[in-house]
RODO-2510 file (C-alpha; in nm, 4 decimals, decimal comma):
residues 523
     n   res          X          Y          Z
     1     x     4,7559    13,3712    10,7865
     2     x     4,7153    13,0378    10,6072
     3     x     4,5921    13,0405    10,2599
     4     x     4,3780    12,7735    10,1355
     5     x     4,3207    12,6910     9,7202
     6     x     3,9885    12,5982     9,6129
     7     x     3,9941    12,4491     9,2147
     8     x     3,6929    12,2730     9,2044
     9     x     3,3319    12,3869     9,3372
    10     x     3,2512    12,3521     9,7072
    11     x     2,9585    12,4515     9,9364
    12     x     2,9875    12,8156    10,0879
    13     x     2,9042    12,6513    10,4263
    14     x     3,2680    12,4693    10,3527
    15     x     3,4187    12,8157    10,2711
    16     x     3,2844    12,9590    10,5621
    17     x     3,4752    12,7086    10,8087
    18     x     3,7881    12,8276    10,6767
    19     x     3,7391    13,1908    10,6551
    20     x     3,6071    13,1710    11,0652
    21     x     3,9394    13,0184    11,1562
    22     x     4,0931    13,3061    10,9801
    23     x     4,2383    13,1147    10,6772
    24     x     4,2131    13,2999    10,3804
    25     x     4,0132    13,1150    10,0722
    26     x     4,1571    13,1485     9,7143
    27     x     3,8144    13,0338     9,5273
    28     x     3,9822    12,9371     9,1865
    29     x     3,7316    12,7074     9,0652
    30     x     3,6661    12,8824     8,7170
    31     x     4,0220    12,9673     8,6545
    32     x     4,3391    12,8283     8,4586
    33     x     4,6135    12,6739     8,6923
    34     x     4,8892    12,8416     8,5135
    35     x     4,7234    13,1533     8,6156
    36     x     4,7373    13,0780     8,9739
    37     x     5,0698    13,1653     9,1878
    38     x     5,0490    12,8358     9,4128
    39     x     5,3685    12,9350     9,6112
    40     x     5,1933    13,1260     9,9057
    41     x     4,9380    12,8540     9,9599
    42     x     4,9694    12,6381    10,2622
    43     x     4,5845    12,4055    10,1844
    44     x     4,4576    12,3061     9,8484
    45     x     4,0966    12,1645     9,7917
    46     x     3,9834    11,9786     9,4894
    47     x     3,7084    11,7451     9,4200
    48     x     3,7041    11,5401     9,0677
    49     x     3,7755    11,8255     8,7877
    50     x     4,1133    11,8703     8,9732
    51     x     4,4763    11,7037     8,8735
    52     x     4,7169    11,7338     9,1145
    53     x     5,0412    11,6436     8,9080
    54     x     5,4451    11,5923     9,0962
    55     x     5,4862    11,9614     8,8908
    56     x     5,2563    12,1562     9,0650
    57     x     5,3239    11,9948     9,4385
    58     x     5,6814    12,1285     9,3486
    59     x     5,5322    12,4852     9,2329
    60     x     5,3960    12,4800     9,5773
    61     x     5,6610    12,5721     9,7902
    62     x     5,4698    12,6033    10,1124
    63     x     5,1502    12,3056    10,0549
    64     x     5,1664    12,1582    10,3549
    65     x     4,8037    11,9550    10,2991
    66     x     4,5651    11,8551     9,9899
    67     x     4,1898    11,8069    10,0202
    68     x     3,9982    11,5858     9,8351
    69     x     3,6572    11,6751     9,8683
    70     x     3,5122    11,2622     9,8056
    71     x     3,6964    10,9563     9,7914
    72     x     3,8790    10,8926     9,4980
    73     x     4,2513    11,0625     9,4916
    74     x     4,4093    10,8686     9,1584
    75     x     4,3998    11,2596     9,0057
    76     x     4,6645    11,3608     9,2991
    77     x     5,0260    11,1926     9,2476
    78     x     5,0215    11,0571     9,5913
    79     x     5,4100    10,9853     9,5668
    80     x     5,5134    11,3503     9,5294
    81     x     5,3276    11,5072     9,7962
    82     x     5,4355    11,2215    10,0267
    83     x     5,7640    11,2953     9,9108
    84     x     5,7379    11,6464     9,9868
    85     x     5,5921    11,5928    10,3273
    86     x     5,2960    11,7306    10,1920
    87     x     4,9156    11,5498    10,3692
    88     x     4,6665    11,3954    10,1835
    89     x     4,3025    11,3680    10,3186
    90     x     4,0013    11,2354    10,1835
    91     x     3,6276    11,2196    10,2751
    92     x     3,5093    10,8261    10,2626
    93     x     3,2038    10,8782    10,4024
    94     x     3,0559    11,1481    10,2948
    95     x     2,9075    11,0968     9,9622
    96     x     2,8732    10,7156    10,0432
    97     x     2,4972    10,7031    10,0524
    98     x     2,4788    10,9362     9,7603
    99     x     2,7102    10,7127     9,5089
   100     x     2,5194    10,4261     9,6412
   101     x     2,2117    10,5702     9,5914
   102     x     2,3256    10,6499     9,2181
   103     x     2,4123    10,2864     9,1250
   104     x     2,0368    10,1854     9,2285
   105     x     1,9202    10,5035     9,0056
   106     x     2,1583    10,3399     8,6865
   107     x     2,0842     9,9561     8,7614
   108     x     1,6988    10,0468     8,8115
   109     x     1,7355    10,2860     8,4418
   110     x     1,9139    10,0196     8,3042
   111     x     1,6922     9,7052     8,3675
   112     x     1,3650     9,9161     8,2503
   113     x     1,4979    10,1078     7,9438
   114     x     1,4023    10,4301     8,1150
   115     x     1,6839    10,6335     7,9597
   116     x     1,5341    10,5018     7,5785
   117     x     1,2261    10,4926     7,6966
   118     x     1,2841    10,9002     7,7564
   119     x     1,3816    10,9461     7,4607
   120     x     1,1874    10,7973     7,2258
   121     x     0,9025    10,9888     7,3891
   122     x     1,0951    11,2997     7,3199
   123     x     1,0775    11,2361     6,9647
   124     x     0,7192    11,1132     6,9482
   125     x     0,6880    10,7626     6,9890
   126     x     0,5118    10,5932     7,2021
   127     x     0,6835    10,2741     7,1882
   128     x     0,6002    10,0229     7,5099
   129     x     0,5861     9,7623     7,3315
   130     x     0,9563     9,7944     7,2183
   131     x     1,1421     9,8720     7,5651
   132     x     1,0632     9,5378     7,7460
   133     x     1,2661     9,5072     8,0347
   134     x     1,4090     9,2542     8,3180
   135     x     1,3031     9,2194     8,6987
   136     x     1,5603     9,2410     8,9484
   137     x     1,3697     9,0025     9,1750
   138     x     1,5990     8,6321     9,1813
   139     x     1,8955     8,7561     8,9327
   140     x     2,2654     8,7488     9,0023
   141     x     2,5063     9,0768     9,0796
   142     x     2,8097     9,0035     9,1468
   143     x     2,9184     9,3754     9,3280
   144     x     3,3225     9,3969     9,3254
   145     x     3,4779     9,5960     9,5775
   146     x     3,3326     9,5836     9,9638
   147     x     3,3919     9,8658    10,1354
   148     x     3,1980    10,1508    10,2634
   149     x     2,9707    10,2191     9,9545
   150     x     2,9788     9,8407     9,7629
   151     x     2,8818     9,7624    10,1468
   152     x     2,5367    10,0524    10,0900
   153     x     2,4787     9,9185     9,7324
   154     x     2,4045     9,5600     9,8883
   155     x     2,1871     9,6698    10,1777
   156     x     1,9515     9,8533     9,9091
   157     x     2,0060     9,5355     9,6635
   158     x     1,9138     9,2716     9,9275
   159     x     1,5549     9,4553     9,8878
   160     x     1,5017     9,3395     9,5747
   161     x     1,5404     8,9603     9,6683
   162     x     1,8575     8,9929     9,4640
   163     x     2,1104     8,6540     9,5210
   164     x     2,4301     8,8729     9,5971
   165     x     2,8100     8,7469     9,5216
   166     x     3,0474     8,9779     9,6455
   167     x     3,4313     8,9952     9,5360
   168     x     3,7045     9,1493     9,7092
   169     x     4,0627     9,0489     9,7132
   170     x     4,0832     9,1984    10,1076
   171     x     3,7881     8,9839    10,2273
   172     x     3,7829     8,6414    10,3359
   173     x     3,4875     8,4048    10,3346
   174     x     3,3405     8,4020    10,6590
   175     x     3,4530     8,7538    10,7685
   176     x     3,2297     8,9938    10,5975
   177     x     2,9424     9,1807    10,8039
   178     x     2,6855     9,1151    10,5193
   179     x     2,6010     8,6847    10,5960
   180     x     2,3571     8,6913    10,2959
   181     x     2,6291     8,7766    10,0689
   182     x     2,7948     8,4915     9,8704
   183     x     3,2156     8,5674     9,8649
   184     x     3,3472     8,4731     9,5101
   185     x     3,7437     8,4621     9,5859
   186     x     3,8179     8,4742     9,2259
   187     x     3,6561     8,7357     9,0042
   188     x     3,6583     8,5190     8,6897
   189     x     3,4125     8,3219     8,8682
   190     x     3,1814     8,6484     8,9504
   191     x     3,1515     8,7554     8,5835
   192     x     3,0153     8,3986     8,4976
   193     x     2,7435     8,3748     8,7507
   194     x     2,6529     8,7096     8,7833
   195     x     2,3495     8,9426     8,5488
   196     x     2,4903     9,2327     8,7156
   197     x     2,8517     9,3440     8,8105
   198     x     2,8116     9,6564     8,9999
   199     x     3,2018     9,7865     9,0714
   200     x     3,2565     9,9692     9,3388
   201     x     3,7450     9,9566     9,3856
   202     x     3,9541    10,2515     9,3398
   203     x     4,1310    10,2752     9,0420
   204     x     4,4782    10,1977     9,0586
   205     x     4,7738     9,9764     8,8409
   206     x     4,6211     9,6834     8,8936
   207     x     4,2671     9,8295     8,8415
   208     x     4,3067     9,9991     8,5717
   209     x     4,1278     9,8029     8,2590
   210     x     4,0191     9,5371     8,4994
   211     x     3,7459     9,4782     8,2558
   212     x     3,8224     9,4188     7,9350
   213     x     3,7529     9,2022     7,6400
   214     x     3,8119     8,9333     7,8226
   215     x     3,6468     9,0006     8,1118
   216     x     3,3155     9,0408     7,9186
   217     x     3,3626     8,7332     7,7348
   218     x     3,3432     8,5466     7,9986
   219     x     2,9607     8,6588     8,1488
   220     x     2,6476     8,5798     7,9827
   221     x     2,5024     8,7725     7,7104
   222     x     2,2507     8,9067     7,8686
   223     x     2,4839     9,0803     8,1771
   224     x     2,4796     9,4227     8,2377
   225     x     2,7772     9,6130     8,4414
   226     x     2,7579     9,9262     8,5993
   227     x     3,0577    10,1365     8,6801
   228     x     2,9899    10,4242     8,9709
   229     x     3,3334    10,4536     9,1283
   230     x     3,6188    10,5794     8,9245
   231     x     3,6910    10,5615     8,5176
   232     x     3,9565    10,3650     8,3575
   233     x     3,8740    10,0441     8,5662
   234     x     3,6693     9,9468     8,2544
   235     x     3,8504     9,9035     7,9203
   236     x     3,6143    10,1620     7,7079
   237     x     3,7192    10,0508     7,3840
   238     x     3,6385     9,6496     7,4771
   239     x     3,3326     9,7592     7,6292
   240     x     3,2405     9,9583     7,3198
   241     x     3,3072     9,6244     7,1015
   242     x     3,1397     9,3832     7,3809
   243     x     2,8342     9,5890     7,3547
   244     x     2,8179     9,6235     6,9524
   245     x     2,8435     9,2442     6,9164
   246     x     2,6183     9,1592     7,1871
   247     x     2,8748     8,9991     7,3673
   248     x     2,7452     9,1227     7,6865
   249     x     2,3454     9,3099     7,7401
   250     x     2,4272     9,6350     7,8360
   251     x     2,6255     9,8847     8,0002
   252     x     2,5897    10,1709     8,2890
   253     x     2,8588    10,4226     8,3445
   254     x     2,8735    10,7349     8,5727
   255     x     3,2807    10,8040     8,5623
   256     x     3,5378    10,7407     8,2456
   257     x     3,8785    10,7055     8,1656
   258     x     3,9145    11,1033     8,0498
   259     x     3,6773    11,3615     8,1942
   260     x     3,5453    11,5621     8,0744
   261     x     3,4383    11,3209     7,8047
   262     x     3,4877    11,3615     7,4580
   263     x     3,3784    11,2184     7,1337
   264     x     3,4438    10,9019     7,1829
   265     x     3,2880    10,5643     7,0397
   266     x     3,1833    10,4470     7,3195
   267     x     2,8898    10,7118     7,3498
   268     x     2,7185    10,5809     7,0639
   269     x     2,7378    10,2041     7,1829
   270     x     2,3891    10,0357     7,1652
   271     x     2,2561     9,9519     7,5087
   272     x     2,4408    10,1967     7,7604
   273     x     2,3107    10,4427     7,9584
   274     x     2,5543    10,7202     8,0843
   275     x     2,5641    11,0419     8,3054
   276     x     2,8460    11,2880     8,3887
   277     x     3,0232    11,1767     8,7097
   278     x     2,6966    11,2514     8,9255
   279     x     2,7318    10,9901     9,1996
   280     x     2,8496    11,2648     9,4493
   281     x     2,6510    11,5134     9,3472
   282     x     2,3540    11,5852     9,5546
   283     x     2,2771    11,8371     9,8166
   284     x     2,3386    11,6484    10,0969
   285     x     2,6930    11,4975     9,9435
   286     x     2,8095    11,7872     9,8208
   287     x     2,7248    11,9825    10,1441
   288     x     2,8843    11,7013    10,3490
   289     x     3,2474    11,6895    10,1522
   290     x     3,2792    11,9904    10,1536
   291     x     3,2043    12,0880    10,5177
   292     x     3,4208    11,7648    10,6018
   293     x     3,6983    11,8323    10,3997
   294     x     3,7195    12,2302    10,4915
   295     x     3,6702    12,0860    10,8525
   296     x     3,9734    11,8501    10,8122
   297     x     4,1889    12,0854    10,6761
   298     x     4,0793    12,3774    10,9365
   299     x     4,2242    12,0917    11,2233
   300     x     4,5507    12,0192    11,0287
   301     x     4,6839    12,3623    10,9802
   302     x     4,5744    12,4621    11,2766
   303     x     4,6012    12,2017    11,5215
   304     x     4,7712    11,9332    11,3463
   305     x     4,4988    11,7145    11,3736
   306     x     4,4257    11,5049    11,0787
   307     x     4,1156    11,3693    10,9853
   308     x     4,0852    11,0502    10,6680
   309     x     4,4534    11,0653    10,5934
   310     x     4,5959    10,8792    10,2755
   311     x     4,9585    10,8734    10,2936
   312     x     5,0528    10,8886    10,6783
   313     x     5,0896    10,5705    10,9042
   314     x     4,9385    10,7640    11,2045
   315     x     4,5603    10,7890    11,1819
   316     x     4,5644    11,0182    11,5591
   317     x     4,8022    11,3209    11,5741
   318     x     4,7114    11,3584    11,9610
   319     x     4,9372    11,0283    12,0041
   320     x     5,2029    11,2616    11,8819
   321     x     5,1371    11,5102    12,1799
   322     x     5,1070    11,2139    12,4208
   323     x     5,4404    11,0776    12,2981
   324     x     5,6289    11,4139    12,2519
   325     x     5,9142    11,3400    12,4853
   326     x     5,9856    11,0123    12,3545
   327     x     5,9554    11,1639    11,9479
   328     x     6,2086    11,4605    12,0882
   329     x     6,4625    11,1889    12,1714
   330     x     6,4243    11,0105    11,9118
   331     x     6,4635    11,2861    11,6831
   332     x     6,7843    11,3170    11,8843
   333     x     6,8884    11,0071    11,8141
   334     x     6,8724    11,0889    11,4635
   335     x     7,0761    11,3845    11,4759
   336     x     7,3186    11,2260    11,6355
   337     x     7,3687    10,9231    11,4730
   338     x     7,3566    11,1015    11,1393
   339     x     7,7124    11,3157    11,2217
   340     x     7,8184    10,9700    11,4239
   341     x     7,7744    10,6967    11,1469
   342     x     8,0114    10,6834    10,7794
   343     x     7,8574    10,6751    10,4599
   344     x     7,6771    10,5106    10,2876
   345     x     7,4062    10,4308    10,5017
   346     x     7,2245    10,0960    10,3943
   347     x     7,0224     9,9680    10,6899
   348     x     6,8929    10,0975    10,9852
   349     x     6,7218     9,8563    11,2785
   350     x     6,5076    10,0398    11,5544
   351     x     6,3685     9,8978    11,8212
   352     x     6,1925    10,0179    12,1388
   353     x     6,1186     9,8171    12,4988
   354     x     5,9394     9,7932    12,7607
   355     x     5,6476    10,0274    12,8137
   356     x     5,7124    10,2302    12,4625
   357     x     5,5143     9,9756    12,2375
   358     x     5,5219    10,2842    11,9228
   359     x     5,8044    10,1596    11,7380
   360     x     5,6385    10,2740    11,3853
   361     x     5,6033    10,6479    11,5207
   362     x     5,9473    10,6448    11,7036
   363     x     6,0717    10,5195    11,4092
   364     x     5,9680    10,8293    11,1464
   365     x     6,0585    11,0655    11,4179
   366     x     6,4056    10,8881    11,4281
   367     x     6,4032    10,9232    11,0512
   368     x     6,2915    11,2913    11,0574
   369     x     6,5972    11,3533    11,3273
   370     x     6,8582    11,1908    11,0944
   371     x     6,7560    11,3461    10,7715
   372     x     6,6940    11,6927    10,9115
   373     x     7,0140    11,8183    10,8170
   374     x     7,1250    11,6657    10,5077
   375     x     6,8039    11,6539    10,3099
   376     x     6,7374    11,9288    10,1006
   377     x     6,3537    11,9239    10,1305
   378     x     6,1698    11,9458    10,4838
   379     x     6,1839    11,6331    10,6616
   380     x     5,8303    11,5261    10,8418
   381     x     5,6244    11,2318    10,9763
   382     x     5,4418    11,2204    10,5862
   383     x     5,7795    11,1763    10,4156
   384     x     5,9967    11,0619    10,6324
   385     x     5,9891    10,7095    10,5497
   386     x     5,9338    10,7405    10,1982
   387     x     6,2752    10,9862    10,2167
   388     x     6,4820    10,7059    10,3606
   389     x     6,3533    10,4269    10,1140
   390     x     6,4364    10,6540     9,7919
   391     x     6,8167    10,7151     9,9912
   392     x     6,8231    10,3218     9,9350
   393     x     6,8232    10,2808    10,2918
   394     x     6,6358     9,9335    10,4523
   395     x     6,5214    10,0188    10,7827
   396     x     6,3232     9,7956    11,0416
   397     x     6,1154     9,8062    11,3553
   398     x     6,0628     9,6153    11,5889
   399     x     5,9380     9,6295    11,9388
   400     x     6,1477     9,4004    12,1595
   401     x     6,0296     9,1761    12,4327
   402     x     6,3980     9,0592    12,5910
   403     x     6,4478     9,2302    12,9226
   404     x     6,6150     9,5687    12,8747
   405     x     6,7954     9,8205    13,1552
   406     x     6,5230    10,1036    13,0945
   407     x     6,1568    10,1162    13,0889
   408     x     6,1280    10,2640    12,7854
   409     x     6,4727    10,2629    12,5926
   410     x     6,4854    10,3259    12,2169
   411     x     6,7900    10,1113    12,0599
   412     x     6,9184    10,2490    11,6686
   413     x     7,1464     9,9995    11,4821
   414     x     7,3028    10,1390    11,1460
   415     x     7,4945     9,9484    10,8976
   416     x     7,4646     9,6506    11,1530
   417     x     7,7891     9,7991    11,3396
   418     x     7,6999    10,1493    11,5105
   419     x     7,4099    10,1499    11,8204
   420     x     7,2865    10,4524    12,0020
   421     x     7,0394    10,3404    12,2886
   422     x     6,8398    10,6362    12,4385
   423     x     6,5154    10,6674    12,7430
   424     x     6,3551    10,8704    12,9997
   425     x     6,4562    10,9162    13,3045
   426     x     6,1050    10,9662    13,5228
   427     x     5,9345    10,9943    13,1967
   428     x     5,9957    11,3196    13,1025
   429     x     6,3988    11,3796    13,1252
   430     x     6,5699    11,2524    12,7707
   431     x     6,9461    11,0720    12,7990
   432     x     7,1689    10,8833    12,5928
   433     x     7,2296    10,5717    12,8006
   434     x     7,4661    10,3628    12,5690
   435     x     7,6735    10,4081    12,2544
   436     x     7,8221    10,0984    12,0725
   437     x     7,8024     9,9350    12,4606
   438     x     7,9523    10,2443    12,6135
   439     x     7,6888    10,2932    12,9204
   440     x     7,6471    10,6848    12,9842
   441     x     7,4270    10,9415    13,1199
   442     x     7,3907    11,1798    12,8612
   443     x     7,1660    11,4653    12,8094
   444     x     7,1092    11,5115    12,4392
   445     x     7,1960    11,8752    12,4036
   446     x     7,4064    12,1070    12,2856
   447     x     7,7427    12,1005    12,1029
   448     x     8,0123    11,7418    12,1730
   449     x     8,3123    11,6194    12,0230
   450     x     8,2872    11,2285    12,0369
   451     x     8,6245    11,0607    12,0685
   452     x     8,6677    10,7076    12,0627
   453     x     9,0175    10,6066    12,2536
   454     x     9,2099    10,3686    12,4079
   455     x     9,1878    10,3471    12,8196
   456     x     9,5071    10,4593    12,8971
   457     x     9,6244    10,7083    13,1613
   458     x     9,6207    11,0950    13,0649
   459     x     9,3685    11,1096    12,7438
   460     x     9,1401    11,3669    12,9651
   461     x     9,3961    11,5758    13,0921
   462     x     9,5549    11,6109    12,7012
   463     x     9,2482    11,7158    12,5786
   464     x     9,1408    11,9451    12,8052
   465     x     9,4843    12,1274    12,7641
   466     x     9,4284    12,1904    12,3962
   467     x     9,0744    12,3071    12,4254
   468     x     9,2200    12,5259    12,7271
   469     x     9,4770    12,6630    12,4817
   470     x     9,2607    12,7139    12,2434
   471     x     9,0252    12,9192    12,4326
   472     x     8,7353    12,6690    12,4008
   473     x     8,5144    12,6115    12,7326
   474     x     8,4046    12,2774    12,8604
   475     x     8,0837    12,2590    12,9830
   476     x     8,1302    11,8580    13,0979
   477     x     8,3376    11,5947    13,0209
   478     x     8,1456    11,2110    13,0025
   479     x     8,3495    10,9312    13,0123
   480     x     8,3040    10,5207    12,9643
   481     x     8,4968    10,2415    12,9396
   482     x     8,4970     9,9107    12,7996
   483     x     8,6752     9,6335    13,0262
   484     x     8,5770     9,3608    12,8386
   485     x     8,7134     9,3871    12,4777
   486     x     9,0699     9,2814    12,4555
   487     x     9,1893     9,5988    12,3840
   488     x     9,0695     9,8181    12,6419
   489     x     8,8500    10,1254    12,5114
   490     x     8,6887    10,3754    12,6144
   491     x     8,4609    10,6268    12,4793
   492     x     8,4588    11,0507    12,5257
   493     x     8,2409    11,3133    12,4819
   494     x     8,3312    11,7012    12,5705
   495     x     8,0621    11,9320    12,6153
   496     x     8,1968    12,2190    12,4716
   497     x     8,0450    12,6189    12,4211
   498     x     8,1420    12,6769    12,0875
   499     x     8,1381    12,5011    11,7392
   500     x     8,4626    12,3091    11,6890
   501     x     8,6460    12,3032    11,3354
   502     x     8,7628    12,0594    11,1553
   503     x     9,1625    12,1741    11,2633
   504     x     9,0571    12,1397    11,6547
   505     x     8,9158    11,8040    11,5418
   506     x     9,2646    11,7025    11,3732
   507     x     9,4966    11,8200    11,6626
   508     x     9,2780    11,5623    11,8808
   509     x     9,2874    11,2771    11,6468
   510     x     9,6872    11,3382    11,6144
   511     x     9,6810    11,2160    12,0317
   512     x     9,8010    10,8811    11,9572
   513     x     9,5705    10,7301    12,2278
   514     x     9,2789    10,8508    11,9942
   515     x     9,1484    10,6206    11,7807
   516     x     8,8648    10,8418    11,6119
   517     x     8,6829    11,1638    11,6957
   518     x     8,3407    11,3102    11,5323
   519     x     8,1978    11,7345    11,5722
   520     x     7,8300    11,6375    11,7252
   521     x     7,6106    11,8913    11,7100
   522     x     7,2476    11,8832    11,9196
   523     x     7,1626    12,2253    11,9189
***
């Protein structure tokens, strides 16, 4: 039975998804981490109140996917878990309309003083005349960040006969959906023009303290911002002096840089208005992540389908089923071109032709082949890639157009000197067709030794004596030669029963026709 975590609160209906599929739900939502054994656990859900650190991914020996129940996932170390071949999921669209919805509540609030109004009322006073605010009708916001809910903010905004700049290093003028949106390419530009920023980006390196000091020196005095999507992207400190010297009007912020939030200055800054990370929390969001999310994970550990993935190149598992014979053999390929090539490995070139147009999937399943046996953590599609570029190794894909012998061949180059070439044979049988320009007709199982020899008279016959002597059965003997080099060559691999030692692999290198011999193992 799987056993999902659950650290942060979730809607029953969510639970109840997971406990119908008979996964087991550890609700640990009011309890310490370091009180939790996370070894057994195979799922792990978290929303906001959740860090994820490289630590605990290690502590959890058998993770094999973390949920986040909403968007944001800078509070799970993305690296490590791709590293461990653990999946990361996400819900974009769930809370969308509700974190939208939340930056009209705070730019409406903020514009008519209703948060002092409020409280000045609680203390007694009546004081109208004091709280005069600003019309959203004809003013500026420049909203940063145009995906799914900056996207929702402007629909609502365009209601108020707002003039709308939108920034967003990804979009182009001319290419987003919006046409009454104005694209400001450089975001300098936006804080000049605009009376509102509204920012709606993930936070990230380059994110974080995006607005600063002197980002707020540059809009007008009167500017407001609004933050809704994750903290840290604004500079609290600068914000707390750009609001105490007027430099900019006011301030509205649902997330911050540490939460849950502390003492800190910026809480009793003049003209900001501020609630506790509430953009995803309504009924309906809260109610939609979490059926999502439990949904997502349900399908992945299950039926290895996988839903808003973060740190996998394949956004459709069922390509993997469709592709399965063509993954096996190129997981083959790896195996066998891990025991074939000398260290160090520094590049590897795959390509594919013809009808197999995949090269990025062949390519991790190529990777997850040739690190299977000499990795010390589980190889996988999530990590595969990430496991080769932290080995130092440079690989490439391609898929190649030139006219090939097979359908749909896969060709591995390593080190620029070593090529296997694999295909189908009627789509469903796996071979090795070529090695280093040695044609064959392989199948890709079992135990070999590989020699590579020269083409001279009797090299069979001598090593099927010693094998004889030595008890070992052949179970096929595949043989190619090379007419064209200058020294004629030839290449030969024995099928064998058993596993060969290093001594049997000595005795055959001693044949002075043999010019190199390798233990291949396909099993």
């Amino acid at each position: 039975m799987y056993k999902v975590l659950v650290t942060d609160p979730i809607s029953d209906e969510g639970k109840k998804i997971l406990s119908e599929s008979s996964i087991e739900v550890i609700d640990a939502s009011n309890k310490n981490l370091e009180d939790i054994d996370l070894t057994d656990i195979s799922g792990w859900i978290i929303r906001s109140g959740t860090t994820i650190t490289a630590d605990l991914i290690k502590k959890s020996t058998n993770l094999k996917v973390i949920g986040r129940a909403g968007v944001g996932v800078d509070n799970i170390d993305i690296s490590a878990a791709t590293m461990n071949g653990v999946l990361v999921m996400n819900t974009p669209d769930a809370n969308t309309i509700s974190a939208a919805e939340h930056t009209i509540a705070l730019l409406l609030s903020l514009s008519r003083n209703v948060h002092e109004g409020y409280h000045a009322m609680v203390h007694g006073r009546w004081d109208r005349h004091k709280f005069i605010g600003s019309e959203l009708q004809n003013k500026s916001i420049g909203v940063v960040g145009l995906g799914k809910i900056g996207t929702e903010v402007i629909k609502r905004l365009h209601s108020f006969d707002m003039k709308i700049l939108g920034y967003d290093p990804y979009v182009k003028k001319g290419s987003y959906e919006l046409d009454y949106v104005e694209i400001i390419e450089e975001l300098d530009e936006l804080c000049k023009q605009s009376d509102y920023i509204s920012i709606h980006i993930p936070r990230t390196k380059k994110t974080t303290g995006l607005f600063n000091l002197k980002k707020f020196k540059l809009m007008k005095p009167s500017a407001r911002i609004i933050n809704c999507s994750r903290g840290g992207i604004i500079d609290e400190n600068d914000l707390f002096e750009a609001l105490e010297n007027n430099i900019i009007g006011g301030a509205a912020l649902d997330v911050f840089n540490e939460e849950p939030v502390k003492d800190i200055p910026l809480l009793k800054a003049k003209n900001i208005l501020y609630t506790p990370h509430l953009g995803a929390s309504t009924q309906e969001a809260k109610q939609g992540v979490s059926t999502t999310i439990c949904e997502s994970i349900r399908d992945y550990l299950i039926e290895q389908k996988i839903g808003s993935a973060i740190n996998i190149p394949i956004t459709d598992m069922s390509i993997l089923k469709s592709l399965e014979p063509h993954l096996n053999l190129a997981e083959k390929l790896g195996i066998f071109m891990q025991q074939l090539a000398n260290p160090p490995i520094d590049t590897m070139s795959i390509s594919t032709g013809g009808s197999l147009k995949d090269v990025n999937i062949i390519t991790l399943a190529f990777l997850k082949g040739f690190f299977k046996n000499i990795h010390d953590e589980n190889v996988n599609y999530i990590n595969a890639s990430a496991v080769a570029e932290k080995a130092g190794i440079l690989f490439d894909e391609t898929y190649s157009h030139k006219k090939i012998n097979y359908d749909n061949e896969i060709s591995v180059t390593i080190n620029s000197s070593i090529t296997i070439k694999g295909s189908l044979f009627d789509g469903s049988l796996p071979r090795i067709v070529q090695i280093d320009g040695f044609d064959l007709d392989l199948v890709p199982d079992g135990k070999f030794i590989l020699m590579y020899n020269r083409d001279v008279p009797g090299v069979i016959g001598k090593v099927g004596s010693l094998l004889g002597k030595l008890n070992i059965n052949i179970d096929g003997y595949y043989n190619s030669t090379n007419k064209n080099t200058e020294n004629k060559s030839a290449i030969g691999l024995v099928k064998i029963h058993s596993n060969p030692d290093q001594s049997i692999l000595d005795q055959i290198i001693a044949f002075e026709e043999v010019i190199s011999a390798h233990i291949i193992s396909l099993d």
